[in-house]
N, C-alpha and C positions, 0 to 999 in steps of 0.2 A: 561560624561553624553551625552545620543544622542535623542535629542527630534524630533520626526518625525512631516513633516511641512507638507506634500503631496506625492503623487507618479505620474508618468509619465503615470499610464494608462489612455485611454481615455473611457467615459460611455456611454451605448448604449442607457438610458433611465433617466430621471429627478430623482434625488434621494427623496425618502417622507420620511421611515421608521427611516431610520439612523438620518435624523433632528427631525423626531417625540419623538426619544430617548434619544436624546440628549436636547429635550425642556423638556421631565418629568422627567431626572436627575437634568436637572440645576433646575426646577421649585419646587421641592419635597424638594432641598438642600434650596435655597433660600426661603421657606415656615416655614421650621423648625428653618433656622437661625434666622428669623423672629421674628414668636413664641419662640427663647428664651428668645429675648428682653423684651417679656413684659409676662413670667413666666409659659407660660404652655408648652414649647417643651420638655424638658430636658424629661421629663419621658418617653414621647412618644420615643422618639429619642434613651433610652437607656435601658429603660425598656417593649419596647411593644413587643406586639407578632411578630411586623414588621421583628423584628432583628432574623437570622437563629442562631440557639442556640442547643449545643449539650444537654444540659440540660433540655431545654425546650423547645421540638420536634413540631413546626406547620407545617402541608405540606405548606400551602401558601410561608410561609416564605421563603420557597426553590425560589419565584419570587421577593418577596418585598424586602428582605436584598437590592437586585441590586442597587434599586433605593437609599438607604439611604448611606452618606457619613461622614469621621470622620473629614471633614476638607477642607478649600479650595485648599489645594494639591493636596490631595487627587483628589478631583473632578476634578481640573482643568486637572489632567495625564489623569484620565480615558477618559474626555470629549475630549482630545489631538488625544489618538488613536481613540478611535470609529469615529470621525470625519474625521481620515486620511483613516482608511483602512477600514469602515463601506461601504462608495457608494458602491465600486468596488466589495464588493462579495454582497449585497441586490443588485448591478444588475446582480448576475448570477445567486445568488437564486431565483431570484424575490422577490415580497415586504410583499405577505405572508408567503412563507418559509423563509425570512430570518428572518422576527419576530419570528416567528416559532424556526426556530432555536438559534436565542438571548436568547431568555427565557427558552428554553432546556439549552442552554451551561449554562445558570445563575444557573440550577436547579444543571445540573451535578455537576459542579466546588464546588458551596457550598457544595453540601454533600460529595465530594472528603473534602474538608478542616475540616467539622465536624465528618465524622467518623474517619478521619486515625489523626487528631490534637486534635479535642475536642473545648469544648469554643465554643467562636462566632465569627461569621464575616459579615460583613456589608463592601460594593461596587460592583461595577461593574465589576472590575478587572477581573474575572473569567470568564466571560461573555464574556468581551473584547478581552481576549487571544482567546478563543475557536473562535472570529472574524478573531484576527491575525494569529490564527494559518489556518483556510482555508484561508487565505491569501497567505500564505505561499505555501500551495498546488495548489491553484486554477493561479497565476502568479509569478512564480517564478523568472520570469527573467524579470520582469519588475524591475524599481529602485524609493526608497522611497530617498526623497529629506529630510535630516536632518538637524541638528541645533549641532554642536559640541561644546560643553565648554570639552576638555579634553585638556590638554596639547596647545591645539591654540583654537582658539576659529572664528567660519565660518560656515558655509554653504557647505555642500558636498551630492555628491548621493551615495548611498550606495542597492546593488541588495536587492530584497527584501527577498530573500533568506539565504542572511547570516544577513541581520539585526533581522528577526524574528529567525533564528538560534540561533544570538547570546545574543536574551532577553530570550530563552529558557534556555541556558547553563548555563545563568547567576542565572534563580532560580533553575534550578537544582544543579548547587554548592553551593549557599545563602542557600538552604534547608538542602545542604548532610551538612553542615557544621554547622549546629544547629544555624546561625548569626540569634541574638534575635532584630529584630528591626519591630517588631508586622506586618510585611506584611504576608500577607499570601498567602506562597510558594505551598504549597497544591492546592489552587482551582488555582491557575494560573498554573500550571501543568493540573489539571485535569480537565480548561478550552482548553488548547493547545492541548490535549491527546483527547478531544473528537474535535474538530472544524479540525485535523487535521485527525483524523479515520471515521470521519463523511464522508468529501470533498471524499476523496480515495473510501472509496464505494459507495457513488454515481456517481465517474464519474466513476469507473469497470463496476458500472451498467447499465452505461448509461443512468442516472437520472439527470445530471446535463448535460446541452451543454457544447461540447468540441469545441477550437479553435485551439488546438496543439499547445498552449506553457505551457499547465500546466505540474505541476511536472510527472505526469503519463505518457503524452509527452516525456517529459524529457529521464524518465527511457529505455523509450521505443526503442531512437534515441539512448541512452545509447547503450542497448543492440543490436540494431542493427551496431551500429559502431566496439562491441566486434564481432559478426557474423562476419563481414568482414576484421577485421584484423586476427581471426580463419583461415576464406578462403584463407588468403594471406598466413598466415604460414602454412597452410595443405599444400599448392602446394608447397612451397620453401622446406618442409618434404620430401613430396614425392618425388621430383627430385633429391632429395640427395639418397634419401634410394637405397645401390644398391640393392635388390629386383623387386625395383619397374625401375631401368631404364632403358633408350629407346635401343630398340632393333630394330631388322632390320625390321619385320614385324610389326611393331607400336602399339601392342598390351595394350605395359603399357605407351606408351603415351597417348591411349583413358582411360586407367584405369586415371590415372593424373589430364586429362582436365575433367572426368566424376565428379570425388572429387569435384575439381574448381568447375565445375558448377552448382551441391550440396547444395556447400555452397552460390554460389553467386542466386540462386532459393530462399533458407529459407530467406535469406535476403531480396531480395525485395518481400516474403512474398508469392513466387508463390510456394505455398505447393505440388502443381497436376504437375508443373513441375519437383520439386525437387523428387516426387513418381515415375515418367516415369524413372528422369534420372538412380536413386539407380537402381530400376527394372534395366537396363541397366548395370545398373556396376556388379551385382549380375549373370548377364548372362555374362560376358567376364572374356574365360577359363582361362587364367592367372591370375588371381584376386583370390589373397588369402586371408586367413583371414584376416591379418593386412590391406591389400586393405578395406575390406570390412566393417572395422570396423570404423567410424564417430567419429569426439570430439563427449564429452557427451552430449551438447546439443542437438547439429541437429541430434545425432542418434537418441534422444529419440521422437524428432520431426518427425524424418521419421514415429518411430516406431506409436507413433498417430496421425499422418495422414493416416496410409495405414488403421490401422485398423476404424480409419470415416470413409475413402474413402469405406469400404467392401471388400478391397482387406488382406483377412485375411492371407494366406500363405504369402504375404510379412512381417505383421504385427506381425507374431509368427517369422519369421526370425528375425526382426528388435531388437525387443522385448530379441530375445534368445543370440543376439550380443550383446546385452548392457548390461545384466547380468553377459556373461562371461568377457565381458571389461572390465568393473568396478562395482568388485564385492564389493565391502567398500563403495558403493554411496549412499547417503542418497536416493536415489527413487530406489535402485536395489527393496528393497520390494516388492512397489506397482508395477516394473516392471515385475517382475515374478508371481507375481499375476495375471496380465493382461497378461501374456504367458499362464499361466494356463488356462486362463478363454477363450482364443483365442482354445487352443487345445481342452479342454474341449467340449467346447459349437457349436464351430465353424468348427473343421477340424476333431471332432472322434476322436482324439488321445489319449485315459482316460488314455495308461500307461505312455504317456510324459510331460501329465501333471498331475500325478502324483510327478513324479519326481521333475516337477516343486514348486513343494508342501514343498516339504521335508523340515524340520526347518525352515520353513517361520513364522509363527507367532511370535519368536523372532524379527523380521523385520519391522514389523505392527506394527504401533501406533494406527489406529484409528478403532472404535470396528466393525463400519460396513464392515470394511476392511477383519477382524477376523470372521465375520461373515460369508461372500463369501470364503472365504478360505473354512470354515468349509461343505459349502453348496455342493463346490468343492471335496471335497473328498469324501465325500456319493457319488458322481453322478458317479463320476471316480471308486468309486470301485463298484457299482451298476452294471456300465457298463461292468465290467469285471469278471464279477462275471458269472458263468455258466450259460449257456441259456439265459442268457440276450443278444439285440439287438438295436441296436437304430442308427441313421445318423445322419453328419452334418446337423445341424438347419441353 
């Protein structure tokens, strides 16, 4: 068992909401315990509208279930977490989107539990995950200070990344496994499923402030560390390849440092230099295709960058490299589509892009995709059609 005590982030602003929530669980639980003492709770408590019920559908109830509990365990687990990991995201939500969003996760979770389980459910659990689970995204590398009784029994930090990991994994196995011990693995799932899809698009969006160590962060530095061990092994590539080595006139030693530099451009993110240098490498006469052709990432990064930049004959080049490099790629589709649309629209070329065309919508998943294709071959055969005339736009 690992009962969370605190985390190590520090708060930029007084917490209210998280205590405010935590005063109308405990006071809602302590109200009814109350009331059953002296004989009127019990109905309310198990029979009211309060309680979300697949049976007996109230929208409200999709808020109230939160607040009512089956026990002081119960309450006390729920009132455990929202008090450890509630400040830290009501302060990055602020105080009324994180209400906001407590009461949405409350909504979502319960009706994850009642349509795909049935029955009823009553707590906050659902509610709570959807807290832990932007938890999860919004500080990942911070560490939640716990309470162990397993095997020893103390006090340890544990990242807050695999602690909320590993309360996820744990209802997803407790659920895949049908274990009957009345919690309900549904809304806690599809409290974690919304608080963690919530956090991710607003910080893509730029809705929530970013400090740079959230998980998005993360991926980011991820992918940037992959870019630079790419760059390290494109040049230790090329220096082997005999094709590409050095000769007396130094031709494919600029072809070499030009890659290097490529790669080490998309990496720290300078797209306009990474455009100069390719242009560059695309003009030096030794530079053949296998020169010319980029790992799959930063080619396709060239490829959309030239064509932002308006530099479209590089962009139909780039575009027409990664098609014939990797033709089995899950974005060759949308690649050749955007060749098409580059020739098409862009440089006059209706029979190249044409060509571009052929058995693509096998390739296409998505309908607006299927759509511009189609729009593309009317204009493409329009345009070659007798007496017809028209320019690059």
């Amino acid at each position: 068992m690992l009962l969370p005590l605190g985390t190590d982030r520090p708060l930029q602003r007084p917490t209210l909401i998280t205590y405010l929530l935590v005063a109308a669980v405990v006071g809602v639980f302590l109200v009814l315990e109350a009331g059953i003492r002296v004989g009127w709770a019990p109905a309310l408590r198990t029979h009211s509208l309060l309680v979300l019920s697949a049976a007996r559908f109230e929208w409200w109830a999709l808020i109230t279930y939160a607040f009512l509990h089956a026990g002081w365990l119960h309450l006390i687990g729920n009132v455990l977490f929202l008090w450890v990991f509630g400040p830290n995201v009501e302060d990055r939500f602020g105080r009324v989107g994180f209400l906001a969003f407590f009461l949405t996760s409350a909504a979502v979770s319960g009706a994850a539990q009642v349509l795909f389980a049935g029955g009823s459910v009553v707590g906050a659990s659902g509610a709570i995950a959807g807290v832990t689970g932007a938890y999860m995204v919004l500080f990942p590398k911070t560490h939640v200070r716990v309470f162990v009784l397993f095997i020893f029994i103390g006090v340890t930090n544990i990242p807050a990344l695999w602690f909320v990991g590993a309360s996820i994994a744990w209802d997803v196995i407790h659920g895949g496994a049908g274990t009957t011990d009345r919690v309900a693995r549904l809304a806690h799932l599809g409290g974690y499923g919304f608080g963690v899809g919530l956090s991710l698009a607003l910080l893509f969006m730029g809705l929530l402030p970013r400090d740079g160590y959230d998980l998005v962060a993360m991926l980011r530095q991820a992918y940037r560390r992959r870019q630079l061990a790419d760059a390290v092994r494109e040049r230790e590539s090329l220096a082997a390849t005999p094709v590409l080595s050095a000769r007396s006139n130094g031709t494919d030693d600029r072809v070499v440092s030009l890659r290097a530099a490529i790669m080490e451009s998309l990496r720290a993110g300078r797209e306009a230099d990474a455009l100069r240098q390719y242009r560059a490498l695309t003009e030096c006469r030794d530079a053949g295709p296998a020169a010319l052709l980029l790992q799959r990432a930063p080619m396709l990064q060239i490829a959309n960058s030239a064509f932002q930049s308006g530099d479209h004959p590089l962009a139909a080049e780039a575009y027409d490299r990664f098609a014939r490099g990797f033709p089995r790629d899950m974005e060759t589709g949308r690649v050749r589509l955007m060749l098409a649309l580059v020739l098409a629209r862009y440089l006059n070329r209706p029979a190249e892009a044409r060509a571009a065309l052929e058995g693509l919508d096998e390739l296409l998943t998505l309908d607006h995709q299927r759509s511009l294709a189609k729009d593309l071959r009317v204009e493409t055969t329009n345009a070659s059609a007798p007496g017809a005339s028209g320019g690059a736009s």
